[in-house]
Every structure is written in structure tokens, then in C-alpha cells.
Backbone as JSON, one array per atom type, in Angstrom:
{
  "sequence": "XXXXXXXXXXXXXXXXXXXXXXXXXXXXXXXXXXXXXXXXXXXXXXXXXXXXXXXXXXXXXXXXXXXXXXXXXXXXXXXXXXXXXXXXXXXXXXXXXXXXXXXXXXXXXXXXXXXXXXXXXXXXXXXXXXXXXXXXXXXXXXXXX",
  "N": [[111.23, 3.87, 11.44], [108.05, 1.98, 11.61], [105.13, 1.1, 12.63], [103.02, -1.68, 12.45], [99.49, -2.36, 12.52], [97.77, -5.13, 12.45], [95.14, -6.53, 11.34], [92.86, -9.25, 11.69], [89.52, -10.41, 10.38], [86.24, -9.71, 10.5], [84.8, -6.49, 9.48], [85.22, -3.64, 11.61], [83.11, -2.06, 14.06], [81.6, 1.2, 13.79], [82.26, 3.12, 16.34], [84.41, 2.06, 16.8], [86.12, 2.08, 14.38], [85.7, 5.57, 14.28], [87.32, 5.62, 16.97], [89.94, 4.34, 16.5], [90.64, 5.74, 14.08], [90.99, 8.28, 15.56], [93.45, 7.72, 17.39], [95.44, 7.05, 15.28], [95.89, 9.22, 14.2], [97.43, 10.88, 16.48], [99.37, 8.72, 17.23], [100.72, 8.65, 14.55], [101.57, 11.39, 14.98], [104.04, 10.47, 16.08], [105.22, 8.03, 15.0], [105.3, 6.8, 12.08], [102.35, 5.15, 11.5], [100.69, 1.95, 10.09], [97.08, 0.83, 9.49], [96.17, -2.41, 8.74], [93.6, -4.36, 7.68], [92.28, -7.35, 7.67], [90.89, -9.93, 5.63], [90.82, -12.3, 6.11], [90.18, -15.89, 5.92], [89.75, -17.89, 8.01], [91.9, -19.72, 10.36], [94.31, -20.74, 9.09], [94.56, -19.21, 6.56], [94.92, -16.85, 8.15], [97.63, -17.35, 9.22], [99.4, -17.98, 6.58], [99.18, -15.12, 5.74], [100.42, -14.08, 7.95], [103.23, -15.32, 7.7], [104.11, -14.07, 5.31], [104.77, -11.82, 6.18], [107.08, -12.25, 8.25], [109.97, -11.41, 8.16], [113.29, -10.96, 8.02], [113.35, -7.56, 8.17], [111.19, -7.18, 9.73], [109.55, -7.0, 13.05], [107.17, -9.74, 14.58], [104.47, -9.49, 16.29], [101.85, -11.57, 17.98], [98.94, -10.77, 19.37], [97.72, -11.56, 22.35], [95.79, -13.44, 24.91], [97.46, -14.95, 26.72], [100.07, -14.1, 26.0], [102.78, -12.01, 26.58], [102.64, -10.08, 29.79], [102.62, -6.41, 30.61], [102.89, -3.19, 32.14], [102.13, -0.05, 31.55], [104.01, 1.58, 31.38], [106.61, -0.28, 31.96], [105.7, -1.31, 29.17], [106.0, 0.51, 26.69], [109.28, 0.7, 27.26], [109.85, -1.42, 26.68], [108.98, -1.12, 23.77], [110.84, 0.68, 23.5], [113.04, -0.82, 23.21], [112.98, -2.4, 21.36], [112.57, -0.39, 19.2], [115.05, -0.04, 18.88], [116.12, -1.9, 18.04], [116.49, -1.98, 15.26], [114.64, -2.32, 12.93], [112.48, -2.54, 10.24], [109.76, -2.13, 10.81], [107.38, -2.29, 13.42], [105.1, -5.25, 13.77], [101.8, -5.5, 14.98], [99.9, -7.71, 15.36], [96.24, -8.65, 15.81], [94.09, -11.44, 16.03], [91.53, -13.12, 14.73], [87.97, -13.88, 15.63], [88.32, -16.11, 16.89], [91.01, -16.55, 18.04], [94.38, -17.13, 17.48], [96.33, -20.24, 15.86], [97.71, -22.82, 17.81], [99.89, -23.71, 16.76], [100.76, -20.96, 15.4], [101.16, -19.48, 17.51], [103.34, -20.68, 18.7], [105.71, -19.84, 16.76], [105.74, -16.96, 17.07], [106.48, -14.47, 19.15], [103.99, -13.5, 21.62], [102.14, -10.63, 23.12], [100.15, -9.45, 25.52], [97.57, -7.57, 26.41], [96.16, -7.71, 28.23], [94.94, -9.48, 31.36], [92.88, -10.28, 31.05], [89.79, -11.34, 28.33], [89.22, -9.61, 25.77], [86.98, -8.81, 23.41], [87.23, -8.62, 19.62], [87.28, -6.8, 17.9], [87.13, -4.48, 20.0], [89.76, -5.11, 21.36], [91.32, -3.68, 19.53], [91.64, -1.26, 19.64], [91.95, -0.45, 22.4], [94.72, -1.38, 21.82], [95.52, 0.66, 19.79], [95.53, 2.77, 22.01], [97.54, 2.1, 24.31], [99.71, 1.82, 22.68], [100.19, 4.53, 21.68], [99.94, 6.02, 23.82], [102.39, 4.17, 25.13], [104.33, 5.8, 23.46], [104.45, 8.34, 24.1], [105.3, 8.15, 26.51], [107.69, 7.32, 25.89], [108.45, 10.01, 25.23], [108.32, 11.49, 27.17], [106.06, 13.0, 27.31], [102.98, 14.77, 28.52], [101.11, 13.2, 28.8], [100.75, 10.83, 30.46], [100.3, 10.4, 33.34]],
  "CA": [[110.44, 2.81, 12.05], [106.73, 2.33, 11.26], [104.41, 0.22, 13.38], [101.97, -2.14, 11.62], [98.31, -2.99, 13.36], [97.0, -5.97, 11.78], [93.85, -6.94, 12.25], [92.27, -10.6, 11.05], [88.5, -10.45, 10.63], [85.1, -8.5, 10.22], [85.38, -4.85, 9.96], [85.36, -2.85, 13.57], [81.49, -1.13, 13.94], [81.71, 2.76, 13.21], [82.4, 3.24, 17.16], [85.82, 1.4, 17.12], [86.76, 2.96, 13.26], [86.4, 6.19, 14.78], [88.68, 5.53, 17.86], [90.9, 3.92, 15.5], [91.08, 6.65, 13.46], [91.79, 9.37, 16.29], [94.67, 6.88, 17.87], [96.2, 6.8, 14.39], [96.37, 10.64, 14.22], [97.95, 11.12, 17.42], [100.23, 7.87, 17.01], [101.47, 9.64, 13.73], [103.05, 12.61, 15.39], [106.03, 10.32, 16.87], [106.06, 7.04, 14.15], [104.27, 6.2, 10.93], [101.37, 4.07, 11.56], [99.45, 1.48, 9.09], [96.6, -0.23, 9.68], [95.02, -3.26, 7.81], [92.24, -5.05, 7.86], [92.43, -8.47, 6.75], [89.44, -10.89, 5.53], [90.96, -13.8, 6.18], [89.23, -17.23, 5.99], [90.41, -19.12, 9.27], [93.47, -19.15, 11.43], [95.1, -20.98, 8.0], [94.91, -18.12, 5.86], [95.74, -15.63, 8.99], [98.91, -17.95, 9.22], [100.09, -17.52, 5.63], [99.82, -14.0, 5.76], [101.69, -13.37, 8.83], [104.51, -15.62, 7.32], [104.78, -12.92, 4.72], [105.38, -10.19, 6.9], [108.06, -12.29, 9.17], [111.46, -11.02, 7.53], [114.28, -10.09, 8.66], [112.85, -6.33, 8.59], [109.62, -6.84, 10.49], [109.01, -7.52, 13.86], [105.79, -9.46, 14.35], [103.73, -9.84, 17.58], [100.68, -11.65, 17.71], [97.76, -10.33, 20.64], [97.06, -13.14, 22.76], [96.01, -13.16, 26.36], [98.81, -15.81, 26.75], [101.08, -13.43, 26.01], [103.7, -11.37, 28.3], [102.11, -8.56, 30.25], [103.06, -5.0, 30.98], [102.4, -1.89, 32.82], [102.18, 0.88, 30.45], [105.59, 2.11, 31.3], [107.5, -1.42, 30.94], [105.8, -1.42, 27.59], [107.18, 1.65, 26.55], [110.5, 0.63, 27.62], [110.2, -2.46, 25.55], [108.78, -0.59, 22.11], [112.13, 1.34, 22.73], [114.12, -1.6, 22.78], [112.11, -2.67, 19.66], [113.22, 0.48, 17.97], [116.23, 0.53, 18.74], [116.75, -2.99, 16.41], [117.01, -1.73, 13.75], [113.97, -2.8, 11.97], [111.34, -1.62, 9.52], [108.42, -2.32, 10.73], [106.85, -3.43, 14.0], [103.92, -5.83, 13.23], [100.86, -5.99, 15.89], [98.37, -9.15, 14.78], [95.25, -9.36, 16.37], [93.65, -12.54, 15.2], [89.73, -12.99, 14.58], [87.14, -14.1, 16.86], [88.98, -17.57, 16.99], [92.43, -16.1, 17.81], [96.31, -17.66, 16.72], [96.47, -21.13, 16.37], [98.6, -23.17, 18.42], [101.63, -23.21, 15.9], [101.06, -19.52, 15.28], [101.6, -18.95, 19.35], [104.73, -21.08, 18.83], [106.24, -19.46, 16.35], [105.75, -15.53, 17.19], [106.38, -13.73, 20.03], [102.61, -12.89, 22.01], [101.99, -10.06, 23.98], [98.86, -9.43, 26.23], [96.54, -6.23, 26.83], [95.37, -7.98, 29.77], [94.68, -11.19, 31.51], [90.99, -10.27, 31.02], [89.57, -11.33, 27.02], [88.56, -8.45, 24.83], [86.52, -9.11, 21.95], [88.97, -8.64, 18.74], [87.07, -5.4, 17.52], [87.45, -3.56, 21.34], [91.27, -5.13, 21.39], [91.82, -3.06, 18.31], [91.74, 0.2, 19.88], [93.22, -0.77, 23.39], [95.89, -1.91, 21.59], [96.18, 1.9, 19.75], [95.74, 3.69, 22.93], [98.47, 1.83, 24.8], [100.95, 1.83, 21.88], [99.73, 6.07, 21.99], [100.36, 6.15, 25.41], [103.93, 4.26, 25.31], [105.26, 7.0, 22.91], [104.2, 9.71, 24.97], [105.94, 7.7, 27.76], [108.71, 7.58, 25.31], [108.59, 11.06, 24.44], [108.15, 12.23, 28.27], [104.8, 13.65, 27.6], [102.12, 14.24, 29.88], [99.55, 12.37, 28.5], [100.63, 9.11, 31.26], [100.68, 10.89, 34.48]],
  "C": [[108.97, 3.07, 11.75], [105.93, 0.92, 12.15], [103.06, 0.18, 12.14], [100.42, -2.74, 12.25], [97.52, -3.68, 11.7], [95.78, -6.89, 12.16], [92.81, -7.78, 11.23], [90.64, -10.34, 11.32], [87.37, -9.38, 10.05], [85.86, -7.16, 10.3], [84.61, -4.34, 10.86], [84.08, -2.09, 12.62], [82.15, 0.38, 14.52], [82.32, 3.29, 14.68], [84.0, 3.05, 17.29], [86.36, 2.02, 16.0], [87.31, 4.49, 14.06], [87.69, 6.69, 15.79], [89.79, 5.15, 17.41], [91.56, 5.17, 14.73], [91.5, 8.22, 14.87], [92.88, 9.18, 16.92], [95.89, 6.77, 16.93], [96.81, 8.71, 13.95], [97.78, 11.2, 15.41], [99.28, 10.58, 17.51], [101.47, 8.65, 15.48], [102.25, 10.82, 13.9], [104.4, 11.79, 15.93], [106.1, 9.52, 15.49], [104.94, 6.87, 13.08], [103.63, 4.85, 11.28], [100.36, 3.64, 10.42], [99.13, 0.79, 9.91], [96.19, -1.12, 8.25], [94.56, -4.03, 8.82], [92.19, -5.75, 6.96], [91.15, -9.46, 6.84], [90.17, -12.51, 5.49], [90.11, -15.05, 6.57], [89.61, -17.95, 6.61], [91.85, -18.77, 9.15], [94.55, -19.67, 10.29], [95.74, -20.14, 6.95], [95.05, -16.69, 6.78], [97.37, -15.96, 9.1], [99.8, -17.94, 7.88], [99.88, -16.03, 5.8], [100.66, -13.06, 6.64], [103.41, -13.86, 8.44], [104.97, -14.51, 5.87], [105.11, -12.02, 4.88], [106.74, -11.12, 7.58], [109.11, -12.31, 8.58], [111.73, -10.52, 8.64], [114.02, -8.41, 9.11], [111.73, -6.21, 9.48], [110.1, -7.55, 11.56], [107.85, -7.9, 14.62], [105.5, -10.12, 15.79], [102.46, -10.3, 17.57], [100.1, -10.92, 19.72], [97.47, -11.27, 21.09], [97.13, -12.87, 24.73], [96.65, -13.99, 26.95], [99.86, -15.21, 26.53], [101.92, -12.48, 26.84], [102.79, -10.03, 28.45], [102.32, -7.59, 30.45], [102.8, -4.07, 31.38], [103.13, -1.22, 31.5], [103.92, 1.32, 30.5], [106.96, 0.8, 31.2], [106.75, -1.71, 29.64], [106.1, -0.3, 26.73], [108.45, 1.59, 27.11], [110.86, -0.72, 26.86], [109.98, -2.07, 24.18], [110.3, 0.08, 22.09], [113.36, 0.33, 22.23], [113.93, -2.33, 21.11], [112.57, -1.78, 18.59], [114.14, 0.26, 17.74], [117.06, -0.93, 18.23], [116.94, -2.73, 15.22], [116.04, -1.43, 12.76], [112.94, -1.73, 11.32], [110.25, -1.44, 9.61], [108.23, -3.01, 12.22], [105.85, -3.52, 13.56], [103.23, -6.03, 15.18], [99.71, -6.79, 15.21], [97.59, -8.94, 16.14], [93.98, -10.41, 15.46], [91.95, -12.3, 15.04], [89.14, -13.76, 15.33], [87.59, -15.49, 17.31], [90.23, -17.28, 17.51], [93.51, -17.19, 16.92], [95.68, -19.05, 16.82], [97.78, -21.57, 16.62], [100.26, -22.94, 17.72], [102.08, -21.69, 16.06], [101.85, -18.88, 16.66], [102.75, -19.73, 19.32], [105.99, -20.09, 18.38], [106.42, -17.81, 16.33], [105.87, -15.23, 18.72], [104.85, -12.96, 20.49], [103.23, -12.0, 23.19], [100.56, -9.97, 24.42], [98.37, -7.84, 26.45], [96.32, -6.64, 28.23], [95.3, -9.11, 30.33], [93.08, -11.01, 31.34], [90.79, -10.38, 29.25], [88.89, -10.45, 26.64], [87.97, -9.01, 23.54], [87.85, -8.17, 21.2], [88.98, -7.17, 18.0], [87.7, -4.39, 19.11], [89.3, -4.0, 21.6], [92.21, -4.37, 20.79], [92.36, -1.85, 18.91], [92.39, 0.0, 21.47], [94.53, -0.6, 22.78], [96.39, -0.65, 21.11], [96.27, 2.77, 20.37], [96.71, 3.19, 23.74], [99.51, 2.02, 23.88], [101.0, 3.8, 21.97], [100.04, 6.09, 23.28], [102.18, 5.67, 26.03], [104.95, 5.19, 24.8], [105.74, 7.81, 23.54], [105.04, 9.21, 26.24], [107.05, 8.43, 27.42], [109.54, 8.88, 25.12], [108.21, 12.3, 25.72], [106.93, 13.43, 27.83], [104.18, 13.41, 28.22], [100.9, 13.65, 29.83], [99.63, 11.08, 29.63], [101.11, 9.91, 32.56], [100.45, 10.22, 35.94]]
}
């Protein structure tokens, strides 16, 4: 299994890279983690490239504060059910300062960070310290005490 963080837009200021990059270290001891960083030109060309990830092997989630919510420990109890499909890949989209459009939120499964809006750079790294934090759930470490 390999989790995918995809991320539509500018590139994250040196503050958010680094946290990025120490979330991706950590995240790497349980599952192989990529990120990208996509320059997409409007929610049109974020929407063709998520339809090239949605196969049968990927499972893709867009970020949307419309999306279902979770306490850290029911979302670690849903990444396991996630693993335990089968697949090759989960996909995490977070869109660009515009988020999903409407179709996009039809057609994908959203989850939420919060009911509160995060800019799309600061969502980035939430999003790898909770997925870092469900492992460790996963993996009965004491990093979630």
C-alpha cells in the first residue's frame, strides 16, 4: 500500500515544505508515501488529472470541509479499512485556493480536517500529521495518547 498526497496549486512557503518533509519521514516507517505538487490551471485541469489516478487500484479522496469528519482514532480505523481493500494506492487531493468543483465533490469521496477552513498550503501538513498520527494509532504507538 502507498498513500498519495496530492496537492493542486502554488508551492507550500519553506515553513510548510519543511513540515512536509519531516511528516513524510516518519509516515515512511509504516507505508510508502508520495507527494506531488501539481500546477494546475483551474479546477478543469485539477479534474482531468484526478480522473487519471481513479482506477480500479487507487483510492481517491478529495479534502473538502464538506467532507465526513473524524476523531483521530475513527480515522485510523477507517485508513485500516482502506488498507485492507486491496488497493495500490490511497490518493489524498487537496485542491487550490478555489477547492473541488461541484462535479468533482460528486464524483469522489470527501473527507474533512475540520469544520473550520484551512488555507490549502496549512491543510497540507494537517493532513500529514493526522494520516502520521492514524498509523501510530494503527501501529499502537504512543505518539496519540
Amino acid at each position: 500500500m502507498k498513500i498519495i498526497l496530492l496537492f493542486f496549486g502554488s508551492n507550500s512557503p519553506s515553513f510548510i515544505r519543511e513540515g512536509m518533509d519531516y511528516y513524510k519521514k516518519k509516515i515512511e516507517n509504516y507505508v510508502s508515501l508520495e507527494i506531488r505538487e501539481i500546477q494546475a490551471n483551474g479546477q478543469d485541469a485539477e479534474a482531468a488529472y484526478l480522473e487519471q489516478l481513479n482506477t480500479a487500484s487507487h483510492l481517491v479522496f478529495l479534502l473538502s470541509e464538506e467532507g465526513q469528519t473524524f476523531s483521530s482514532k475513527e480515522f485510523a480505523k477507517k485508513m485500516q479499512q482502506w488498507f485492507n481493500l486491496g488497493k495500490k494506492a490511497l490518493v489524498f487531493a487537496v485542491g487550490g485556493a478555489y477547492g473541488f468543483s461541484e462535479q468533482m465533490k460528486q464524483k469522489f469521496q470527501m473527507v474533512s480536517l475540520s469544520p473550520l477552513t484551512f488555507s490549502h498550503h496549512l491543510a497540507r501538513l494537517v493532513l500529514a500529521e493526522q494520516i502520521y498520527r492514524a498509523l501510530t494509532i494503527m501501529h499502537n504507538h504512543p505518539y496519540h495518547h
